[in-house]
Each structure stands twice: as structure tokens, then as C-alpha cells.
C-alpha positions in Angstrom: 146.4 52.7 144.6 146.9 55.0 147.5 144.4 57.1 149.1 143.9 60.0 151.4 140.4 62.0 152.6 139.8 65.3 153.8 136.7 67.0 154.9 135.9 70.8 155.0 133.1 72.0 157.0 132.4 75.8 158.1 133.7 76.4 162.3 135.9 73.3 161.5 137.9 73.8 158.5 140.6 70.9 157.3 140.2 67.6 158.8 141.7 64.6 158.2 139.3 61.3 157.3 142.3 58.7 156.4 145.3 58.5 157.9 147.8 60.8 155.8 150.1 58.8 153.6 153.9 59.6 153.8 155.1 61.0 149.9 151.7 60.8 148.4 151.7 62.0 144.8 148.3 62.0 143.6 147.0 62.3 140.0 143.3 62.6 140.8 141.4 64.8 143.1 137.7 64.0 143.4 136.0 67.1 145.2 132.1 67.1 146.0 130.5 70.1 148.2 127.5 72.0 148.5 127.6 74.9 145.7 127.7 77.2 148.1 131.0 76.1 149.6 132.4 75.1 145.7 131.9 78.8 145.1 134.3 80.7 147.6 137.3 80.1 145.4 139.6 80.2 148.4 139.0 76.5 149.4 140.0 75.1 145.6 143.2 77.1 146.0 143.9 74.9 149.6 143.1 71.6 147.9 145.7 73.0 145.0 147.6 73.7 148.1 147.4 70.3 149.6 148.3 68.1 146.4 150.2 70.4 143.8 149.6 69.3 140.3 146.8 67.2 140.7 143.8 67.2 138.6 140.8 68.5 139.8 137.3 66.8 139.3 134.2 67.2 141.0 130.7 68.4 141.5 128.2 70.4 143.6 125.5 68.2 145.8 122.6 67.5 147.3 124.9 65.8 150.3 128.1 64.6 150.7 129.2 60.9 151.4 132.3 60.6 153.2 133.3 57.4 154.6 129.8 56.4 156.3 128.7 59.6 157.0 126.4 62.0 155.2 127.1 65.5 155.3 125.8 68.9 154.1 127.4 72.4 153.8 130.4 70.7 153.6 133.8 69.7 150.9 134.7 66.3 150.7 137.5 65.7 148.8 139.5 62.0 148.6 143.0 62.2 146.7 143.9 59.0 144.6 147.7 57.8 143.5 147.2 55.9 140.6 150.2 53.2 140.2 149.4 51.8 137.0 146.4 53.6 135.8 146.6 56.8 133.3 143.7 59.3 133.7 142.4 61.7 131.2 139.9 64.3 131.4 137.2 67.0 129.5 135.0 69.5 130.1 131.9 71.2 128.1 129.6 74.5 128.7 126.3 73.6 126.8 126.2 76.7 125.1 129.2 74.9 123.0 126.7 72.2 121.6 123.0 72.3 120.3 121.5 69.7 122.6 123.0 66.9 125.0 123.4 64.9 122.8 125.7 66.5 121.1 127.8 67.2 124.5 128.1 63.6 124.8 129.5 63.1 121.1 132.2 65.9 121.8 133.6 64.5 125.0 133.7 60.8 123.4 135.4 62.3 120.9 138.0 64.1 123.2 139.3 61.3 125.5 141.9 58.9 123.2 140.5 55.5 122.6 143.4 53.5 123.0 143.9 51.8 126.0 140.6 53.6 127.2 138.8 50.7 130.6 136.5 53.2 132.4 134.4 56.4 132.0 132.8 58.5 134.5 131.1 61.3 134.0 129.6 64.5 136.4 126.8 66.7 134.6 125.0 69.8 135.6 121.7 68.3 137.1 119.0 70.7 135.9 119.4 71.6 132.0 121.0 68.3 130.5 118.7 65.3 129.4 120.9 62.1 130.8 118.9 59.7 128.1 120.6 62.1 125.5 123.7 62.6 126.6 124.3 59.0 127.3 123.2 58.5 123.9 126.0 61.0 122.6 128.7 59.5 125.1 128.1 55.7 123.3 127.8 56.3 120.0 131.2 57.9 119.5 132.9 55.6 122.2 134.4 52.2 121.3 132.5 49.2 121.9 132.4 47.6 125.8 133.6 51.0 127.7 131.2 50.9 130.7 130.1 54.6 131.8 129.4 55.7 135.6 128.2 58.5 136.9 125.3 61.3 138.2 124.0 64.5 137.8 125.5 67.5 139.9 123.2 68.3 143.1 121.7 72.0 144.7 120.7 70.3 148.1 116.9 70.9 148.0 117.1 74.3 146.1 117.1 73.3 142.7 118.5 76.7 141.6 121.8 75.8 140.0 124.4 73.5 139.9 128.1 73.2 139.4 130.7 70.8 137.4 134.6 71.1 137.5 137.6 69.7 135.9 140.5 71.4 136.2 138.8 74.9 136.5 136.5 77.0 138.6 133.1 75.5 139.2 130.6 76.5 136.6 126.8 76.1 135.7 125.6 74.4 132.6 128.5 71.9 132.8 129.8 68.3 131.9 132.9 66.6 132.6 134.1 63.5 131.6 137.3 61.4 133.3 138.5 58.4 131.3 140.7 55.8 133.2 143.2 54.0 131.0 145.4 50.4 131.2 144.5 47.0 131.8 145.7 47.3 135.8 142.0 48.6 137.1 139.6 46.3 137.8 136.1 48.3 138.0 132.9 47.2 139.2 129.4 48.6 139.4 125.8 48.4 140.6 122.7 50.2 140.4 119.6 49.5 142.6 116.5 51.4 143.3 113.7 50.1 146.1 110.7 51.9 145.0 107.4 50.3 144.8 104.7 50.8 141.7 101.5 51.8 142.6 98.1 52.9 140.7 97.3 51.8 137.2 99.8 51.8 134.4 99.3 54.7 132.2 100.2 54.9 128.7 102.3 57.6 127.6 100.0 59.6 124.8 102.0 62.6 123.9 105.7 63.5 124.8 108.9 65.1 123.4 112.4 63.7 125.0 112.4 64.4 128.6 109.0 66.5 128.6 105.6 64.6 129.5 102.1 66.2 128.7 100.0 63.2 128.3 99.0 60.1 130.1 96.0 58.4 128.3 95.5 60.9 126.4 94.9 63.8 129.8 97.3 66.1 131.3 99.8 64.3 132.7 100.4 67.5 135.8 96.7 67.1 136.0 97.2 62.7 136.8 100.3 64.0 138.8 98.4 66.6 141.0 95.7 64.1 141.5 97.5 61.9 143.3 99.6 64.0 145.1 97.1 65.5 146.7 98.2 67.9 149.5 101.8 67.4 148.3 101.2 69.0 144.6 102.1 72.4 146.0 105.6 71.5 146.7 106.2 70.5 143.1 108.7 70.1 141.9 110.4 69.4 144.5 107.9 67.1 146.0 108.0 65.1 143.0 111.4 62.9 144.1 108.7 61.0 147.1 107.0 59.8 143.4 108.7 59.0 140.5 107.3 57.5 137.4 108.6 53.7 136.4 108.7 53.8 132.6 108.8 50.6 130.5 107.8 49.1 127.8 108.1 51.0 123.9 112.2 50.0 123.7 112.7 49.9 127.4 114.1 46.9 128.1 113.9 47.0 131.4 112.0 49.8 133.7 113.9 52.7 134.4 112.9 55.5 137.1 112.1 59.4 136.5 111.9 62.0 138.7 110.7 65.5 138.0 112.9 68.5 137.8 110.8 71.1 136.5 106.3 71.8 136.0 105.4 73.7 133.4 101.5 75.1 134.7 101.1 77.3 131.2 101.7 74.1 128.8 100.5 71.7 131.8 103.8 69.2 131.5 106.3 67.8 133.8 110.4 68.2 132.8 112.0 64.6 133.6 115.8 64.1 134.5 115.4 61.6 131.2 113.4 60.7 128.2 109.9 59.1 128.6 108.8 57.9 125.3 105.7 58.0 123.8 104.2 54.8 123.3 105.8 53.7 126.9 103.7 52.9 129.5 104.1 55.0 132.7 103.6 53.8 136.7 103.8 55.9 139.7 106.0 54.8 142.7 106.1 55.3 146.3 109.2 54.5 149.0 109.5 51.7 151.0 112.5 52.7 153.5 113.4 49.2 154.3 113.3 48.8 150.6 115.9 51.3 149.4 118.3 49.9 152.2 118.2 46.5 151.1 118.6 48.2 147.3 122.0 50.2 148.3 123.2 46.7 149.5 122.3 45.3 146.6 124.2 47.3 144.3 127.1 47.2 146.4 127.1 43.2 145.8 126.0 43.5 142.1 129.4 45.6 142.1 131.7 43.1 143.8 130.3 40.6 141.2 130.7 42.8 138.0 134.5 42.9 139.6 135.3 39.3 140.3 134.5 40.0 144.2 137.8 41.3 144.3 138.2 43.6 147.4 137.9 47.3 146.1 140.2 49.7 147.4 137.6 52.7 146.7 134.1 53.0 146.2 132.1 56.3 144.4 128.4 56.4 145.9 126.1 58.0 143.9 122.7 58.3 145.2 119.7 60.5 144.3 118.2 63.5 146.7 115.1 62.0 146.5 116.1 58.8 148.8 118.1 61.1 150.8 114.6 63.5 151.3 112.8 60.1 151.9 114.9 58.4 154.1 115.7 61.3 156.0 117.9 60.5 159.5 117.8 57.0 158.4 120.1 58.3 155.3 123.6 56.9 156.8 121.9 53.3 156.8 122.2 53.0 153.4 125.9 53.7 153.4 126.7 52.0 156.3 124.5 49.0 154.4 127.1 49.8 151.6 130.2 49.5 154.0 128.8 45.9 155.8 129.3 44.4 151.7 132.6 46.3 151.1 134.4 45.6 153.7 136.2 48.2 156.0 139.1 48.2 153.9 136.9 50.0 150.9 137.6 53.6 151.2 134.2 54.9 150.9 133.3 59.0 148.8 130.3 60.1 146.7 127.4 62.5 146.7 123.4 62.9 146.3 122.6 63.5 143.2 119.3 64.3 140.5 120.5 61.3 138.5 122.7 58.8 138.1 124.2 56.3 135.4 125.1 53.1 135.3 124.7 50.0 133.3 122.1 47.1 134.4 124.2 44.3 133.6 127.9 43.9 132.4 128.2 44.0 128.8 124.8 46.1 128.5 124.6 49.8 127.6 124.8 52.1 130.6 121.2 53.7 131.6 120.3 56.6 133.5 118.5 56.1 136.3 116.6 58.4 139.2 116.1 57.1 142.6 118.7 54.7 142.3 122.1 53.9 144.5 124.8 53.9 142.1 128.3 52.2 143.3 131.7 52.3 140.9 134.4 50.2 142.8 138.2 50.6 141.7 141.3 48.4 142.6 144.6 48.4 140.7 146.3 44.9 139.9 
């Protein structure tokens, strides 16, 4: 695998991350920028420009990682030569489908099987359910294919957001790149940080994604309560608190974070399902805490992969660390790097959500609040 990065920023323009590498042919061009910047057309006809024939796939974000720095307003794009390693790619609008779970059935569908190692997906962060769509993706792919991934950012605007492969950036999209051969070895991790506080409340009355009742009152009435003076700046307030669902089939507690308040029906739009019958905690940040959790998925990825030494890593992490963290942000990269090794080329994004199994072997998850790390090498 060969690699090269380049950055766009506005005043700046082009800049070179990596050194270039002489003759490099690349297959794969993974592009993640604010929407903003994803939407003057002329800077996806320069990265055409740069690597002729390459595929395109990317999303918009609520940040940009490149290398161990964070940036915003910005196009950071890495360019991957594949030796051994076939890639293959898809696209959806949701107006194709009925619900996400039938987006995720089509896209399985689409990729061949044969041969297939690795799946990672990029969906529009605001309209898709990522419980469904996972749902959709597993059912109709075979047996043991791991899926990675997030949820497309809009910074702190949560207006619209944008998905790409091979074509123009559009709202209301998914994309899907499958990764085929036995020569990739791919690793992965997942780690939140958050810590539960306040009583557990079970989950009276819900449908999918959408929660109206905690013990049986208005679950944006609990919400607002304990808010207090940060209930105004819902939703977008809501990624400092997240909800830790489990119980009711949840193996294993998974993180929510709001995306949407409904005041007319008095109910709260999560990034993923919270089931009735589950029993619901809220959480608060602990800054040290979601350090020490990047880190941790970054060595729960090295082990997934045999420690072997990746040559790149994807970062995935969600706004709401980045809004909590604030100019501690590169920490948690950098605490990526330290496990890595400098030899790790290191590109990703924020994100409203992000997927990722817990363990090898297990079904993948979708997660809020988490750091999510794929690793790739080629044998």
C-alpha cells in the first residue's frame, strides 16, 4: 500500500501532508471537508486533477483529522494504491428506499460477495437511523464481514449533510466501499469515556429512533430537567449528554445522542434505536476519560489485527467529544498516534455517529460519542 495526503484550506489552497510518491497510481481517494467546501465543485475537479481515474469517496464533517491535527473549513483528502486489494463501491438517495433499512439491504446486495474482507460505509447524519441501516447492511451480507464507519458531519449547524462516491456530493446519502482479497489485514476499535449519572430510567413508550417516554413522563420534559440552563440549546446541546441504553436485547450499553426535539409531540430524535422495554441512563464527559478511550480503541484495533503495524488508520469520532473537549481535541489523536506508531498514516473526521463492532466476530453496532479506529495493512 502506498499513500499520499493533501490538505485544502481557504488563503492556502494545495498542500502537501506526506511526502509525494514518485508514479503513484491510486485506486481510492478518501475526501472529508466541511460541506461548505465539498460544495464548490471546482475543488473535486483538482482532486480528479491530481489522481486521474481514481475513485472518489467521502463525506462532509463536523472536523477534519489529518495526520494529528484537527481542522475545520478545510478538504482533507489521503490517496491509497492498493497492491493486492480490489475495491468496490455504491451509492443510495433515500428517496430510492422506504426506510434505512431497506438502504442497507440494497447496498449489501450491490457489492459481489466473493472474495468480499471489509466494509465501510459513510451515511448522511441527520435522516438515516444507523440501528436500521446496520440492520439492512447484515442481513443481506455473508456471515463474518466486519462493517466500519460514521455518519456524515455539518460542523455545529446540523442543517445538512453530504455523501459521495464517485459523484457530486449530495444530501440524503449513503455509500458503501467493499475491500476484497485475502492480502488486507483490518483492525478496529470503538471506545467511548462517558460517565452515567442519575437514576436509570426505563424506557415506557418509543418507536425506532424516536423517545417520548421515560417511566412513563415525557422523556424532553426528564431531558429539560436536567439540563437545566442548557435545554435552550437543544439539540445541539444534547451531544454534552447522551443517553446509555441497555438492557431489553442490548447486550451491551450503547450511546445515543440527540439529533432532533420535537416540542409539539414532546420527543427527542436519536442517531439510533432506543427500545422500549430498555432501560435508559444519562451521561456526562470526563475529558481525561475520552482521551484514555481514543487510546483504547486504537489498542483494541492493533489487537483485532494481530498488532501488526498498520500502514493507515480511519478516525472516526463524534462532534460531541470534539464540542466537549474543545482545544484539548488534538489530544485524542495525538493519544491515537503514541499507540500507532509514527509510521501509521493517520485521516478521518467528526462525525453524528459511528459504527463498529464491539468485539471480533460480534455484529457491528452503532455507537454515538465513541472514537472509532479502522486500521489497514496489505500482506
Amino acid at each position: 500500500m502506498r499513500i499520499e495526503q493533501k490538505l485544502w484550506r481557504e488563503n492556502v489552497g494545495w498542500s502537501d501532508h506526506s511526502p509525494r510518491v514518485d508514479g503513484l497510481a491510486p485506486q481510492l481517494i478518501l475526501v472529508f471537508g466541511t460541506r461548505k467546501c465539498l460544495q464548490e465543485g471546482v475543488r473535486l475537479d483538482e482532486i480528479k486533477g491530481f489522481y486521474p481515474g481514481a475513485h472518489i469517496f467521502g463525506c462532509s464533517t463536523a472536523g477534519e483529522i489529518y495526520g494529528t491535527s484537527v481542522f475545520e473549513d478545510s478538504i482533507a483528502i489521503t490517496a491509497l494504491e492498493l497492491e493486492h486489494t480490489r475495491i468496490e463501491g455504491q451509492q443510495i438517495h433515500l428517496n430510492q428506499v422506504q426506510n434505512s433499512f431497506q438502504a442497507g439491504e440494497y447496498l449489501a446486495s450491490s457489492l459481489t460477495h466473493k472474495d468480499l474482507s471489509h466494509v465501510l460505509v459513510l451515511t448522511d447524519g441527520l435522516h438515516v437511523n444507523g440501528s436500521e441501516l446496520l440492520q439492512g447492511l447484515t442481513s443481506s451480507l455473508p456471515p463474518g464481514i466486519a462493517i466500519t464507519g460514521g455518519m456524515a458531519g455539518d460542523g455545529d449547524c446540523f442543517e445538512e449533510t453530504l455523501v459521495f462516491w464517485d459523484a457530486p456530493p449530495a444530501p440524503d446519502t449513503i455509500a458503501v466501499l467493499g475491500f476484497y482479497g485475502n492480502h488486507l489485514r483490518v483492525g478496529y476499535g470503538s471506545m467511548g469515556g462517558f460517565d452515567p449519572f442519575g437514576p436509570k430510567r426505563l424506557i415506557t413508550r418509543s418507536a425506532a429512533n424516536v423517545l417520548y417516554e421515560m417511566d412513563g413522563r415525557s422523556a424532553l420534559e426528564l431531558y429539560k430537567k436536567y439540563l437545566g440552563e442548557h435545554a435552550e440549546g437543544l439539540p445541539a446541546t444534547g451531544v454534552f449528554f447522551p443517553l446509555s441504553i441497555s438492557g431489553q436485547e442490548v447486550a451491551e450499553s450503547l450511546v445515543r445522542t440527540i439529533l432532533a426535539v420535537n416540542e409539539e409531540e414532546q420527543s427527542l430524535t436519536f442517531g439510533g434505536d432506543v427500545p422500549t422495554g430498555a432501560y435508559a441512563r444519562m451521561m456526562k464527559a470526563n475529558l481525561d476519560r475520552l482521551i484514555d478511550g481514543a487510546m483504547s480503541a486504537a489498542e483494541s484495533s492493533l489487537s483485532i489485527a494481530n498488532n501488526a503495524s498498520p500502514e493507515l488508520a480511519i478516525l472516526i469520532s463524534c462532534f460531541g467529544r470534539r464540542s466537549i473537549l474543545k482545544q484539548r481535541t488534538e489530544e485524542e489523536v495525538e493519544a491515537v498516534r503514541d499507540v500507532l506508531g509514527s509510521g501509521c498514516m493517520l485521516c478521518g473526521f467528526y462525525s453524528y455517529g459511528e459504527f463498529s463492532p464491539f468485539k471480533p466476530g460480534e455484529k457491528p453496532k452503532f455507537h454515538n460519542q465513541t472514537m472509532t479506529i479502522t486500521t489497514f495493512r496489505e500482506v
